[in-house]
N, C-alpha and C positions, 0 to 999 in steps of 0.2 A: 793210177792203175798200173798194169806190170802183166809180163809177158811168162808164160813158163818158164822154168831158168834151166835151158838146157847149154848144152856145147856151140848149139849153132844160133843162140840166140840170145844176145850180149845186151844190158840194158843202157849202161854208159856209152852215150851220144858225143860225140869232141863236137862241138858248136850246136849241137841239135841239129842238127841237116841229115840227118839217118831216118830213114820211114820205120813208121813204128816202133821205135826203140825206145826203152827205159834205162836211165843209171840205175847202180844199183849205191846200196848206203857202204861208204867207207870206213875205215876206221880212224881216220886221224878227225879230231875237228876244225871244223874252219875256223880261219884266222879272221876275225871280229872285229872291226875298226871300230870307234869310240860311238857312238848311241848318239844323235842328239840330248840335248836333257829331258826335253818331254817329244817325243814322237808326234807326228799328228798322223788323226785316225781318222776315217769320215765322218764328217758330218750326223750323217745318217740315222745315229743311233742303233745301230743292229750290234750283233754280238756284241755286247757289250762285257757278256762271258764267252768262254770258248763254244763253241757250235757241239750240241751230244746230238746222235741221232744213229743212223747204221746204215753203210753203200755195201753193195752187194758185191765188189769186184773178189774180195778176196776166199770168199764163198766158192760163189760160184762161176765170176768171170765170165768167159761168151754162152755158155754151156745151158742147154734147151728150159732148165728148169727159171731161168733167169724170164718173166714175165709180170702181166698185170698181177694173177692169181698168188704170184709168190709175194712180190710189193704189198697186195694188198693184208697177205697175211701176215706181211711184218706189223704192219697198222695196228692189228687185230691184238698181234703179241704184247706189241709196247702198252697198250690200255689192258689187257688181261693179265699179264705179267709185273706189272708197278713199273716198269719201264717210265711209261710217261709220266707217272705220279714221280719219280727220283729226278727228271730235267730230260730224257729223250726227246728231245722232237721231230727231228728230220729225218725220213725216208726218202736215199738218196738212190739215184738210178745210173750209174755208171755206165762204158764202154756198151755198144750191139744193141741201142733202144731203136737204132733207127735202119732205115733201108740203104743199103751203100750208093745209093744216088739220091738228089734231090729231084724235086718233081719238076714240069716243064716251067711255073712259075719263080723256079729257085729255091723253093722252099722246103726244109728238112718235112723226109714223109717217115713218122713211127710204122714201125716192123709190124703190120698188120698181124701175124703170128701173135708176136709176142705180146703185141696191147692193141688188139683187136676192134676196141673201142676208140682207141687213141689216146693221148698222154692227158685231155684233159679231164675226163671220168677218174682213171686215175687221184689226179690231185684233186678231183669234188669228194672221192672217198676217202683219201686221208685226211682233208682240209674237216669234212662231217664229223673224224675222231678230234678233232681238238689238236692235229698233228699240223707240220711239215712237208711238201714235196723238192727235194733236191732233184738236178738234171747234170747229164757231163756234155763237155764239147773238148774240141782243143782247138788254141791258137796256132793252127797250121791249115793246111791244104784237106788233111785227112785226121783222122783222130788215132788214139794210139793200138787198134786192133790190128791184126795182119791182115784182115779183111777188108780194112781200110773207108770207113764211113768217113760221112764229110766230115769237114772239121768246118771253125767258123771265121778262117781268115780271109777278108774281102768279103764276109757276109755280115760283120759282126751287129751292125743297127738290124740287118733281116732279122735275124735267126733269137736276137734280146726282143725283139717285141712278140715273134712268134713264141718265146717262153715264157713272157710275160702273160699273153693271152693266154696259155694255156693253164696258169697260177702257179707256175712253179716260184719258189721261196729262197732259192740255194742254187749256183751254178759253181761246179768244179770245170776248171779250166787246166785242159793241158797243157803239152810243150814239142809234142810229135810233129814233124811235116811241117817244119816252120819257113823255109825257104830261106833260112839263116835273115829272117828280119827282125831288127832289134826284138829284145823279149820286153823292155821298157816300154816299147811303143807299141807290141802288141796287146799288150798288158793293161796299156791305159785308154786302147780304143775300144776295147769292151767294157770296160769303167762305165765309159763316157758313154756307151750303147745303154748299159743296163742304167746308170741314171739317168735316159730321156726317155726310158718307157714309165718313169712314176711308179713304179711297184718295188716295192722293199725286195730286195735278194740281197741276199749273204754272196757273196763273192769270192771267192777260195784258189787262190793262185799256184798251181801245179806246177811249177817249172824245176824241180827237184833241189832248188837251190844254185844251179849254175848258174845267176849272173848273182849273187845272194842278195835277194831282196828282199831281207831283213834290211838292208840299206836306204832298198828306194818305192818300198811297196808300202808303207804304213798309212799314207793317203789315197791309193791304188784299190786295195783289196782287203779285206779283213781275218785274213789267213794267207800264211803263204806258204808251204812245204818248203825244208830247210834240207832234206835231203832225196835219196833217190828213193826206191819203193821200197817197206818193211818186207818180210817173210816171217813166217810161219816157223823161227825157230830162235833158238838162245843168242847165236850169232850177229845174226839180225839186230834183234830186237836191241843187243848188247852195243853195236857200231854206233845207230841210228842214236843212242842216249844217248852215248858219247859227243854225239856230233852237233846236237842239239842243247845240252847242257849248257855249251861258254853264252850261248845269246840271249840269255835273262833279260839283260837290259831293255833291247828291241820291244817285247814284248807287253799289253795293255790291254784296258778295253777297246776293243775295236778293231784291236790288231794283232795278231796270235803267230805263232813261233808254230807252225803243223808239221812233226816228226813222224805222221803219217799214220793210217788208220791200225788201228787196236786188228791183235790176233788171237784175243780170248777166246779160246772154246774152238778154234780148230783143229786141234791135236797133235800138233807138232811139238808144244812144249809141256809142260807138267803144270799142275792146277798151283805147285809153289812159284813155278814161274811165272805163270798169268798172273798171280795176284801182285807180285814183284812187275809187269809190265803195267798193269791198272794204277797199281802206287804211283810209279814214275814218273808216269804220265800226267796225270791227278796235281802231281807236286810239282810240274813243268806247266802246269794251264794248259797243256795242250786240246785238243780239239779233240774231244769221246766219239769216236763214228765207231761202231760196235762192226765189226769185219767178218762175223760168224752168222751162219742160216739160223736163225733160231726157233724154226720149227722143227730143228734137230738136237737145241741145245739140251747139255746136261743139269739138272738143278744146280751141281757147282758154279756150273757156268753163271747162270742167272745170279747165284748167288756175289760173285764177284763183279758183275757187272752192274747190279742192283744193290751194292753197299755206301746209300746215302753218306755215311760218313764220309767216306772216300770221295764220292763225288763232290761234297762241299767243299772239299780240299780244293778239287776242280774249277767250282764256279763261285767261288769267293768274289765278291762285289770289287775288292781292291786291286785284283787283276794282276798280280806281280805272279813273276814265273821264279819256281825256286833258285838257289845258286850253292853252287858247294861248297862246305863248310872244309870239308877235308876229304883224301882220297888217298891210300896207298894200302898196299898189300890185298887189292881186290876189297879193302871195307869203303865204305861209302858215307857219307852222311851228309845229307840238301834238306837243307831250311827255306821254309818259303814264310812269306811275312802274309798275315791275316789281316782285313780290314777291323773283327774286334780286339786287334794289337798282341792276340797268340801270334805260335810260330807250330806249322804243321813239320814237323821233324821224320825223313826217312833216312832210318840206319839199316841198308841196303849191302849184301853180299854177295859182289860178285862170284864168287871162288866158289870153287867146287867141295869143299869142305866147312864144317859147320863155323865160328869165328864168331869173337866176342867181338863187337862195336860201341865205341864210346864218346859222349861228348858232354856238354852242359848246356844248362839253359843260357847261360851269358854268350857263352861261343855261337848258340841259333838266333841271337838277335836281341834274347828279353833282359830286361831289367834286371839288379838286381834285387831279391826278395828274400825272407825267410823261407818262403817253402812255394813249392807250383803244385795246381794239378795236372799231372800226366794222364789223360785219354787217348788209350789203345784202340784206335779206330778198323782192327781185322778182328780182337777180340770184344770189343766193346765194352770193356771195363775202365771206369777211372781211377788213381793212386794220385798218391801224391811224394814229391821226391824234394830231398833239399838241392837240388842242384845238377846231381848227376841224369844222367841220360846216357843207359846201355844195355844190353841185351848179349845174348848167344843166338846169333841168328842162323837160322842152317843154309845151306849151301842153295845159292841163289835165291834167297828170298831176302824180305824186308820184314821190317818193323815201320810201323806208319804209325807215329804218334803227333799228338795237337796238345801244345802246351803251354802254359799259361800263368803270369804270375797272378795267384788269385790269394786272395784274403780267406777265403775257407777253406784254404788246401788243407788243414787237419782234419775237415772231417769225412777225406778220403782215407781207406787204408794204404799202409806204406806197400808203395814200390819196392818189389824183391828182385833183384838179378839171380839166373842161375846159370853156372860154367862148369868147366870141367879145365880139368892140367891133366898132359897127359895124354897120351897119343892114340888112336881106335884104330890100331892096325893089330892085331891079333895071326898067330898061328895055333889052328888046333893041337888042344891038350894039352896047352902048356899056357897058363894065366899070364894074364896081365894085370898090371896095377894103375890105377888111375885116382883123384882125386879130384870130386863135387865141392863146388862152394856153394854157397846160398848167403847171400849178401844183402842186407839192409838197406835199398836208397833214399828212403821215406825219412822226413825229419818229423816220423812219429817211432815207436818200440812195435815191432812184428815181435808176436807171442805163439809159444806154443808150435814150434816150425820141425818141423820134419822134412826129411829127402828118402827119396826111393828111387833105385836106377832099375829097370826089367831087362830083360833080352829077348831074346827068340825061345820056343817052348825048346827043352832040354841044355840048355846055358846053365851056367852055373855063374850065379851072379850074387857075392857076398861083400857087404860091410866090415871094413876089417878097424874101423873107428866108429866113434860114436854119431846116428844119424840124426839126432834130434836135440835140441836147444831150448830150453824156457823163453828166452830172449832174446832177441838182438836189436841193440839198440842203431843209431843212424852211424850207418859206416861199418857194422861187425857185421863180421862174416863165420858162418859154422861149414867148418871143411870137414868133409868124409871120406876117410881112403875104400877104395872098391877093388875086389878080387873078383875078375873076370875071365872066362874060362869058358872057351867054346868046344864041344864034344869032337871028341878024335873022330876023323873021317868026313871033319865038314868039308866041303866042299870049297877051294878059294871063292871069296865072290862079297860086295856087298848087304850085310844082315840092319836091321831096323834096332835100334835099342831108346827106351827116354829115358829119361829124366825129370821128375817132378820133384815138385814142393806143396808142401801146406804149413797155411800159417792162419792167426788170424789177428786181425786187427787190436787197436786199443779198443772200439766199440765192442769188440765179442764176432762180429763177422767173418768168416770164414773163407778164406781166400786159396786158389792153388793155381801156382805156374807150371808148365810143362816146357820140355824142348824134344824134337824131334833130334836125335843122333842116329850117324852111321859109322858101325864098326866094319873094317874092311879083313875079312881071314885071306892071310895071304902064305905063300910059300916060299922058304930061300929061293935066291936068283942059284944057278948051275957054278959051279967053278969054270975056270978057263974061258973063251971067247962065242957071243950066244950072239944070233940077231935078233936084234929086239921086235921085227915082225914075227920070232916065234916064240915069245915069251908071252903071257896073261899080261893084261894089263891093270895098272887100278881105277881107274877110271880114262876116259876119254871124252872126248867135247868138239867137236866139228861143224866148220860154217853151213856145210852141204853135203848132206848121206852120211854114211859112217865113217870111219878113218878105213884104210882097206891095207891090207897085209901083201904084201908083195905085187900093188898093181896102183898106179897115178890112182885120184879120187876118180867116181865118177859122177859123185853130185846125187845119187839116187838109192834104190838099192844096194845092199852088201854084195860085191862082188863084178859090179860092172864100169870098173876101172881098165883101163889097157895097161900094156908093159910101162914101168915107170923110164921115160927116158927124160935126160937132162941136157942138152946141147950138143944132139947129137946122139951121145952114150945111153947104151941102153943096158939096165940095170934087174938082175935078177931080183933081188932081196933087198927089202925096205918098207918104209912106210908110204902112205899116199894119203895126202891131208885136205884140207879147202881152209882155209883163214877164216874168222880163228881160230885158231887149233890147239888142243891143248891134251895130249896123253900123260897121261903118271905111271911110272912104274914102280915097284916097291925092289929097293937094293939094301937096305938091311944092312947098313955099314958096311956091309962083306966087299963091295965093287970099287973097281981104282979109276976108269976111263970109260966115255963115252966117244964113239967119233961114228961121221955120219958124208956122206958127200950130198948136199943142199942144194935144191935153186927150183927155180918152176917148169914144170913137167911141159914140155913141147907141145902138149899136144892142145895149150891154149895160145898157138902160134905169139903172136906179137904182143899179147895182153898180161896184165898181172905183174904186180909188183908185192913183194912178199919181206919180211925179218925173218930168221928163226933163232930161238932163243933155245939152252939150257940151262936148265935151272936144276942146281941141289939143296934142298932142303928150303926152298924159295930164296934161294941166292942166287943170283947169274954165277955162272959158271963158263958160259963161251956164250958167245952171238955173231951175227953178222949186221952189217948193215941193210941199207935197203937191196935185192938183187932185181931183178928185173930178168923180162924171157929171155932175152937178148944176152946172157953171161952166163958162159959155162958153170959147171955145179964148181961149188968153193967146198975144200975142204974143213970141217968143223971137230977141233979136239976139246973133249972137256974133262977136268980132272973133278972126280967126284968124289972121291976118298972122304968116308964117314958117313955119307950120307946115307939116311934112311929112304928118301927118295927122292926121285929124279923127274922134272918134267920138262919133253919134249914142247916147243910153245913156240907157232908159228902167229905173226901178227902183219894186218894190211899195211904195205909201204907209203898210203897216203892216197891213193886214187880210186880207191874202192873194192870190195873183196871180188864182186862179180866174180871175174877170172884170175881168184888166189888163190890155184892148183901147187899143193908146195909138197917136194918130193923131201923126202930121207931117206935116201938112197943108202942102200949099206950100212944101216946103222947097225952100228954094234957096241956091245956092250961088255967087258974086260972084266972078270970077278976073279 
């Protein structure tokens, strides 16, 4: 669970001895010491895949709507919605079920309010769907609410049979109000509680990864959170992979690597990056708890969280978590190994712009063969490729393919890629030129192919080559040059434009790809010396609220930042950021020099450790090390000459973004 993330309420605990507090997820990942060779898991048999099901905290947290009525409506969803038919089982109850004191007997009393009946009507009515009931506690004095409910430390045999009686299936175990007692030995006294009540429970070890018991939990517990608690945004969700990614190894049946609950369908991210945070997740085994109210969700929502293919990725019998293939320039590409000897393949983009990603079926693990079938598991189509493995994927999303050396890979149609060369920064009335590939992967002949690029209604968008091809065989590619030309008086700002293909197979079948693009209309940068808080910018990307123009972040709203000060100095003009951070501005070769005075804004006293980077043209161009609050602002010069554009990129110094308030102070910019 997790706490609002305001100024005065920090979720990184230094030994866990802080009452109700949460870390939050950093950016760097932990350092991995070598896996045993086979792990041991319990006994038990439980999880033997990851645990899917849905906890309420991220929803709705302490907040009145949180009750029997809403639980029981999840119940209702998961069977009416295919939920349960796709692997959901567990409805789980998190933080505020119960009364902030126990009763005179010692014993945890439910929030008459809120489950009126009490917690075990509850699980007789999920247990009657064919479901699951999870429960939270923590290993401490108090659990993690500021309210402060019991926790189960010096309770732990009470309070395992009292949830035993009551049929719960699933216990989440915090790490709040621990009274700094070992986390090993709190760990394994609730083990040892919940295996002498006799009842199955899944076991789910919340301690955010501070002592990392991916080490010493895999006979302990059946999950253990490897990090602090996700959010609701690109940030987040982005550290958290990071962190989670190097501990492949650890992970099995019985024992799960938990990066923490899914933020599908809350609203803080875009339906491309939910399905890029489902991927991920999916491809890492980690544990599906569905984090959204979903008797509010959207059909997309449902749709992403209810894509069977996806989740087989998830609960594959062989239990390996994927590992990455390769990683730079923001592409991605993690192979996870399948128990019928496929390899589920995400070619994953980070970066904020659209980016071709490429690998092979040798480099994911498989064999080699004459030909695979490739199954695109977001669009549900199969092809078949001789080898390669690549995509134009757009800006934060994935590609999730499952691939396989199969003996009737030809009577799939071929695998087509489509790209583009050539840049989507546009100024109105005055074209641009660009060039579309359409490329062959398939070790069969795509016939009869054509490309079409659209734009916004009154674009002027022409073919200045030829757009269509009899054939291409495995490896040709038909390239089209395009004249693009946005109407004088657009407006700078991000516009929507695709890209398709048609083709059709040796059979006669008919086939067509699409890719989503963004052209960006921008404007010369000013001659002479500009601060770049008053310049447009081309995109921006922020751990927490927006970036803010002449005020420190403030994590929330646009606009409610304080004066940006740095050790002391206080600073008119600049940017105010949260790690990670990432602005682009468009300088058009015309600019010589960026300089900026850097460090973390005062006003997260002692906390936050930050980098910042500039980048031209995605080249470092200047950085710093790690700074810390505690060091005056450093001056930053960067020489950018040439460059089309410049990005400002602040990144977490290794302890977690929580408090990475990172100023650019005075930045400016020299044309």
């Amino acid at each position: 669970m997790r706490h609002p993330h305001t100024r005065t309420i920090h979720r990184r605990v230094a030994g866990a001895l802080a009452a109700g507090l949460l870390c939050a997820a950093g950016f760097a990942a932990p350092a991995a010491a070598a896996p045993p060779a086979d792990p041991p898991a319990p006994a038990d048999g439980l999880a033997r895949t990851p645990p899917m099901g849905f906890n309420n905290w991220n929803s709705t947290q302490c907040g009145a709507d949180f009750d029997a009525t809403m639980v029981k409506g999840i119940a209702d969803l998961f069977v009416e919605k295919g939920l349960k038919d796709a692997g959901y089982r567990y409805v789980n109850l998190d933080d505020c079920w119960a009364l902030p004191e126990r009763d005179a007997n010692g014993r945890l009393v439910p929030d008459p309010v809120r489950f009126p009946d009490g917690i075990k009507a509850v699980a007789d009515y999920v247990h009657a769907k064919g479901l699951k009931l999870g429960i939270y506690t923590s290993a401490g004095t108090k659990t993690c609410s500021n309210t402060g409910f019991p926790g189960a430390l010096g309770h732990e045999y009470d309070d395992a049979r009292q949830f035993a009686d009551w049929g719960v299936d699933y216990l989440k175990y915090d790490n709040c109000n621990n009274q700094g007692v070992d986390a090993e030995q709190r760990y394994r006294t609730m083990r040892d509680a919940l295996r002498a009540t006799g009842r199955p429970i899944v076991y789910s070890i919340c301690e955010w990864g501070e002592n990392k018991p991916w080490e010493w939990a895999a006979d302990v517990g059946h999950l253990w959170r490897t990090t602090g608690d996700i959010s609701d945004n690109w940030s987040s969700m982005l550290s958290i992979l990071k962190q989670n990614l190097p501990l492949a190894p650890y992970a099995g049946p019985g024992h799960w690597n938990d990066p923490d609950m899914l933020e599908v369908g809350n609203g803080g991210m875009t339906d491309t990056e939910y399905r890029s945070h489902f991927s991920l997740w999916s491809v890492m085994a980690a544990p599906l708890l569905i984090g959204t109210d979903l008797r509010k969700a959207s059909r997309a929502t449902y749709d992403i969280l209810g894509n069977k293919e996806v989740v087989a990725v998830d609960q594959d019998p062989l239990g390996r978590q994927g590992s990455v293939v390769s990683s730079a320039g923001g592409r991605w590409v993690i192979a996870k190994e399948m128990a019928d000897g496929s390899r589920a393949v995400a070619l994953f983009n980070e970066s904020g712009t659209a980016q071709r990603i490429a690998t092979d079926a040798r480099a994911a693990g498989l064999p080699g063969a004459r030909g695979y079938s490739v199954r695109d598991l977001w669009q549900h189509r199969t092809y078949n490729t001789a080898g390669t493995l690549a995509a134009t994927v757009p800006a934060h999303g994935t590609v999730l393919l499952r691939v396989a050396a199969d003996p009737r890979w030809a009577a799939h149609p071929p695998a087509v890629e489509l790209g583009l060369d050539g840049g989507l920064l546009l100024t109105a009335a005055t074209p641009a030129t660009l060039t579309s590939t359409v490329t062959d992967l398939g070790g069969t002949p795509a016939r009869q192919v054509s490309v079409a690029l659209t734009g916004p209604a009154g674009w002027r968008v022409r073919a200045t080559s030829p757009a269509s091809a009899a054939v291409l065989t495995t490896g040709g590619t038909l390239r089209t040059g395009w004249r693009v030309t946005a109407p004088a008086g657009t407006p700078p700002g991000s516009y929507g434009l695709t890209l398709r293909a048609g083709y059709r197979s040796p059979s006669g079948t008919a086939e067509t790809v699409q890719v989503p693009l963004t052209a960006s209309v921008v404007v010369p940068p000013p001659s002479g010396t500009s601060y770049l808080g008053d310049l447009p910018w081309l995109s921006a990307v922020n751990g927490w609220g927006p970036v803010e123009r002449d005020t420190s972040n403030g994590e929330s709203a646009a606009g409610d930042g304080r004066p940006l000060t740095i050790g002391g100095t206080v600073y008119a003009k600049g940017l105010g950021v949260h790690a990670l951070g990432d602005i682009a501005f468009y300088t058009g070769g015309a600019c010589e020099q960026v300089t900026a005075s850097v460090g973390v804004d005062d006003e997260k006293d002692a906390k936050g450790t930050v980098a910042f980077e500039i980048l031209a043209d995605d080249t470092k161009a200047a950085g710093t090390g790690v700074l810390t609050s505690a060091m005056p602002a450093q001056q930053l010069t960067a020489d950018i000459s040439g460059a089309q554009v410049i990005r400002l990129v602040v990144t977490d110094g290794g302890d977690g973004v929580d408090s990475d308030h990172a100023d650019w102070a005075n930045a400016r910019l020299n044309c």
